[in-house]
C-alpha positions in Angstrom: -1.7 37.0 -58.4 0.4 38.1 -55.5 -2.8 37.6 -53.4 -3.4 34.1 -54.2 0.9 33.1 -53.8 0.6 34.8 -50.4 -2.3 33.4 -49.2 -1.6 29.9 -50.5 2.2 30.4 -48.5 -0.3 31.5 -45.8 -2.3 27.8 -45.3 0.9 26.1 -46.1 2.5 27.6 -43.0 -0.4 27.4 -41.1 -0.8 23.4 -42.1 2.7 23.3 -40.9 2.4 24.9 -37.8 -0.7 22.8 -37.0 1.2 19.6 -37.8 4.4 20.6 -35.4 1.2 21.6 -32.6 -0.7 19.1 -33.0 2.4 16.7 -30.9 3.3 19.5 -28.3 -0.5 19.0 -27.5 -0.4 15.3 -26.9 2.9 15.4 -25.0 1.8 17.8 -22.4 -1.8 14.9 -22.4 0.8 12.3 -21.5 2.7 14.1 -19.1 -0.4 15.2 -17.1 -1.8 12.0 -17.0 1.1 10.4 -15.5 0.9 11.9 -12.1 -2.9 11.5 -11.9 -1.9 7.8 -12.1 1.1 7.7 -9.4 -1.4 10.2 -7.1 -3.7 6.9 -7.2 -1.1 4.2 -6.0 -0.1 6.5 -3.2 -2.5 6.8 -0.3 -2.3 10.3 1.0 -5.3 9.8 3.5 -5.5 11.7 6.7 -8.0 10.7 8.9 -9.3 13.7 11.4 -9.7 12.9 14.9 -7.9 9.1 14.1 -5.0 7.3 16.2 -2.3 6.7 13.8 0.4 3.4 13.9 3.0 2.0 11.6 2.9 -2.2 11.6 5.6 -3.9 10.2 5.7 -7.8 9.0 8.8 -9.6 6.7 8.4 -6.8 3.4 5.0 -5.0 4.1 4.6 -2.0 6.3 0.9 -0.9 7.3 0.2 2.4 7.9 -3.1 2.0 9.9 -5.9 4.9 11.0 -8.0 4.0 14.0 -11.4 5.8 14.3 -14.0 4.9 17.1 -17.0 3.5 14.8 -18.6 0.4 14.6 -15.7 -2.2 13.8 -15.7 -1.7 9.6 -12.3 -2.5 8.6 -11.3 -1.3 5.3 -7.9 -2.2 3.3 -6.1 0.2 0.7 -10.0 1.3 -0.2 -11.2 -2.7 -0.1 -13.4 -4.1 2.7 -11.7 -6.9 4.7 -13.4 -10.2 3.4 -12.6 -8.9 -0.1 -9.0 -7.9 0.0 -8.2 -11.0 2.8 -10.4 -13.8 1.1 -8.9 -16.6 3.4 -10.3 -17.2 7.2 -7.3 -17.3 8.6 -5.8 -13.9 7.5 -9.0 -12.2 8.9 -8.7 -14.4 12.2 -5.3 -12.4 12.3 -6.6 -9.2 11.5 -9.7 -9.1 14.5 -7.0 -10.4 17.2 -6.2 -7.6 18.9 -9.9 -6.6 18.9 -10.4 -10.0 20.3 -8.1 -9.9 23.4 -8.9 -6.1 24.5 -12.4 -7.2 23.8 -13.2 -3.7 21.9 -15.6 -6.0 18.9 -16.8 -3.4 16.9 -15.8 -0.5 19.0 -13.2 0.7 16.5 -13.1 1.5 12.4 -10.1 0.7 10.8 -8.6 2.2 7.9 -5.0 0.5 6.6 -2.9 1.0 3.9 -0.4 -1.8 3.1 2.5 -2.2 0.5 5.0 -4.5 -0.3 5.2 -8.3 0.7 2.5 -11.0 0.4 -1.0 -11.5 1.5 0.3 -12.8 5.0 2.7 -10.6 5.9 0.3 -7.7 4.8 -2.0 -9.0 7.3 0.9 -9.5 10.5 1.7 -5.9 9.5 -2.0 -4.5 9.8 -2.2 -6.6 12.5 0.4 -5.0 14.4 -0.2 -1.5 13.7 -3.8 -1.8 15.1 -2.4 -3.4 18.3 -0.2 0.1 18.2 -3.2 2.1 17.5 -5.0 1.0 20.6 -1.9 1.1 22.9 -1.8 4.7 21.8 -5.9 5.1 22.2 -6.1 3.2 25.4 -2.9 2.7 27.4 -4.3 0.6 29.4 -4.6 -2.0 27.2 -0.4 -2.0 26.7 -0.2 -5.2 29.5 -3.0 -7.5 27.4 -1.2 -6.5 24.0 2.1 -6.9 25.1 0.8 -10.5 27.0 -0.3 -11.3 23.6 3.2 -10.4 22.0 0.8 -8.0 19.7 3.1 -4.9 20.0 6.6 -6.8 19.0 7.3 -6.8 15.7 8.1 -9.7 14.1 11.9 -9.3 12.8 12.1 -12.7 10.8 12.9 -12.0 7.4 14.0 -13.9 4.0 17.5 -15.0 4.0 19.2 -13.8 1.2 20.7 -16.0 -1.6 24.3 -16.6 -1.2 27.0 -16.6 -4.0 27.9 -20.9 -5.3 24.3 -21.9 -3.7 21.2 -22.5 -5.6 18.9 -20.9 -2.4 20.1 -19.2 0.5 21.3 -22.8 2.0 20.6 -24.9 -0.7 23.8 -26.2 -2.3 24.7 -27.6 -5.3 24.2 -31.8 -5.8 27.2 -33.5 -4.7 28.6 -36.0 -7.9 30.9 -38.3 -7.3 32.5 -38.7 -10.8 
């Protein structure tokens, strides 16, 4: 009889055991996953043998790769025409390539955060006209020319205290 009580205390503190486990186990699931996930939003590319450039526009920053290839231009892992869908935001994109007149002469790689689809693009935009000062000096006087290599400063005005907007004031009433 002593047997059976010990073994039965036995599977009682095993089922316990098990049971306070059993959470450890899926805590340390959720903790690894986590990072996997914040490893994915942050690029951590390095591209051998690549120029690199920062372009800035309003909220978005660019950090752009330029490899000598066949003119493939790829955005945070998308292809161009995919991640830019209207013609104009590409127009802005193959501009600097346009005025050098180096059309397919260069592979672009960009990662872009922050800001909206047309300041992403003035900031890519800018850090490839960086890239190629820094591959080809001598195209610094048709960049600069172009007004390629400034960055554009203009940013949102912020909302002031008593306005509705940053200038837009309350109605004016009479009685």
């Amino acid at each position: 009889m002593a047997e059976t009580k010990k073994t039965a205390a036995t599977k009682t503190a095993a089922k316990t055991t098990a049971k306070k486990a059993a959470p450890a186990k899926k805590e340390t699931v959720k903790k690894a996953a986590a990072p996997k996930a914040a490893e994915a939003t942050v690029a951590t590319t390095k591209l051998t043998g690549s120029v690199y450039a920062t372009g800035k526009r309003k909220d978005s920053v660019a950090r752009v790769y330029l490899t000598p290839g066949k003119g493939k231009i790829t955005i945070n892992g998308v292809e161009m025409k995919v991640y830019f869908k209207r013609p104009v935001l590409q127009m802005i994109l193959v501009q600097p390539f346009d005025i050098t007149k180096r059309d397919g002469s260069y592979d672009v790689v960009a990662m872009v955060q922050g800001g909206g689809l047309s300041g992403q693009a003035g900031a890519v935009k800018h850090g490839i006209s960086k890239a190629l000062e820094k591959a080809e000096p001598d195209l610094r006087k048709a960049l600069k020319a172009a007004g390629f290599l400034t960055r554009d400063s203009r940013v949102v005005e912020r909302k002031h205290y008593g306005f509705h907007k940053a200038r837009r004031s309350t109605q004016f009433s009479k009685r």
